[in-house]
C-alpha positions as CSV (number, residue, x, y, z in Angstrom):
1,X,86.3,114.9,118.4
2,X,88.9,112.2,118.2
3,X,89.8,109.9,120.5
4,X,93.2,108.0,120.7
5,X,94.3,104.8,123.0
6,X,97.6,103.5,123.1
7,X,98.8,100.0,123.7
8,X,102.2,97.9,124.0
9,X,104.2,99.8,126.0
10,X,106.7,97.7,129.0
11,X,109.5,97.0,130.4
12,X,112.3,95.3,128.1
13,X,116.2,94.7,128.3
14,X,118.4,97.1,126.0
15,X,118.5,95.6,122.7
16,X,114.8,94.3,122.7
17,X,111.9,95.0,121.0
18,X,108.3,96.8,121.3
19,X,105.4,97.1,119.2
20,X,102.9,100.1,120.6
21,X,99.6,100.4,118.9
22,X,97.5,103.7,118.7
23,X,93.6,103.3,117.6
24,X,91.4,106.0,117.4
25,X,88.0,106.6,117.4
26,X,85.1,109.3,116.7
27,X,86.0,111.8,114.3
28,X,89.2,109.9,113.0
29,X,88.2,110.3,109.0
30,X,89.2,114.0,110.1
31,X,92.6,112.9,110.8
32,X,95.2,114.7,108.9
33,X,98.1,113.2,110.5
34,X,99.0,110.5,112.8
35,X,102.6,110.0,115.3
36,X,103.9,109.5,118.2
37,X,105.8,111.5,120.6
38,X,107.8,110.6,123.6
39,X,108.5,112.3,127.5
40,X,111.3,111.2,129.6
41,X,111.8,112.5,133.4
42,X,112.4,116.2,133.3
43,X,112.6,116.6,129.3
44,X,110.2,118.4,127.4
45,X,107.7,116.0,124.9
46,X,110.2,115.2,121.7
47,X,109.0,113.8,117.9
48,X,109.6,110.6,117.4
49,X,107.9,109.8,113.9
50,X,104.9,110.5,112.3
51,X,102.6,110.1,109.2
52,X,100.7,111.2,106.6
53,X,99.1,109.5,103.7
54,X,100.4,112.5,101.4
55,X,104.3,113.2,103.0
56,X,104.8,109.9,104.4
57,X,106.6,108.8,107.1
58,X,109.1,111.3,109.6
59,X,111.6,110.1,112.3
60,X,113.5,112.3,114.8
61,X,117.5,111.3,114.2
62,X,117.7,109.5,117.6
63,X,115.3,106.6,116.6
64,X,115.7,106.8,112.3
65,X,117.2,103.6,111.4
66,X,115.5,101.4,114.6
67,X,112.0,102.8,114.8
68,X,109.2,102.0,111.7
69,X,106.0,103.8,112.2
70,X,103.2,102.1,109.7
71,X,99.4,102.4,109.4
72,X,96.7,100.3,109.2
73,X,93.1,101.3,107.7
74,X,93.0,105.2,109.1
75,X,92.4,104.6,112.5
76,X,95.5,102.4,113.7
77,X,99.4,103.8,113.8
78,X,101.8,101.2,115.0
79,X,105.2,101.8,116.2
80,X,108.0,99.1,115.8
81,X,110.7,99.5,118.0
82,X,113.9,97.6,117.9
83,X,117.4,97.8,119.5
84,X,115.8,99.8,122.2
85,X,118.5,101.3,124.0
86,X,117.8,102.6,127.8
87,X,117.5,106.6,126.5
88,X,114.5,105.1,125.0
89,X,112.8,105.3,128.3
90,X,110.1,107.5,128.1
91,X,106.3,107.5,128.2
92,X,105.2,107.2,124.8
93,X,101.9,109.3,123.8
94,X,99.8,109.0,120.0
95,X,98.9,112.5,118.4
96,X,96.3,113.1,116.1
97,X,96.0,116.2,114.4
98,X,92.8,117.0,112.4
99,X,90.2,118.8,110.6
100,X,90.6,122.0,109.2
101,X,92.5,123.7,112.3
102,X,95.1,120.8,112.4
103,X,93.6,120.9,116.1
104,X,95.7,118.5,118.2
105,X,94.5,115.4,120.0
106,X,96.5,113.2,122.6
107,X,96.4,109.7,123.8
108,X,96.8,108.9,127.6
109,X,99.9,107.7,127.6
110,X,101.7,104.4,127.8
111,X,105.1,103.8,129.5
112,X,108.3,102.3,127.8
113,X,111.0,101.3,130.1
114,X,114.2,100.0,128.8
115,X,116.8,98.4,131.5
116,X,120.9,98.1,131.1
């Protein structure tokens, strides 16, 4: 099994910046691929970027350009966020998808909250 825990989220005026962090632990040399996902009040959980040590990296088109996902040994996905616009506000969750199933794995959660 894999375990994920995010950190970083906030509150932060529109044009700021946020770094989240996801770790995981157990089973993460499993891990297929890594990326984060995002749920705002009454919206269903979106893409928001996402990668792989063969295809790379992925961004949605609302946050291409002003989000850079990057990873660190093969247990850490980081999120840079910049010119963080209010629409941004969401609660931000890690995904891990691995072993042979591409079985999916969540984090708990952490909240983003960009004010006007």
């Amino acid at each position: 099994q894999v375990h994920l825990v995010e950190s970083g989220g906030g509150l932060v005026q529109a044009g700021g910046s946020l770094r989240l962090t996801c770790v995981a632990s157990g089973d993460f040399f499993r891990i297929k691929m890594m990326g984060w996902y995002r749920q705002a009040p009454g919206r269903e959980r979106e893409l928001v970027a996402d990668i792989t040590n063969v295809l790379g990296t992925n961004y949605s088109n609302y946050v291409r350009g002003r989000f850079t996902i990057s990873k660190e040994n093969r247990n850490t996905i980081y999120l840079q966020m910049n010119s963080l616009e209010p629409e941004d506000t969401a609660v931000y969750y890690c995904n891990a998808k691995y072993g042979d199933n591409w079985d999916n794995r969540w984090g708990q959660g952490t909240q983003v909250t960009v004010s006007s």
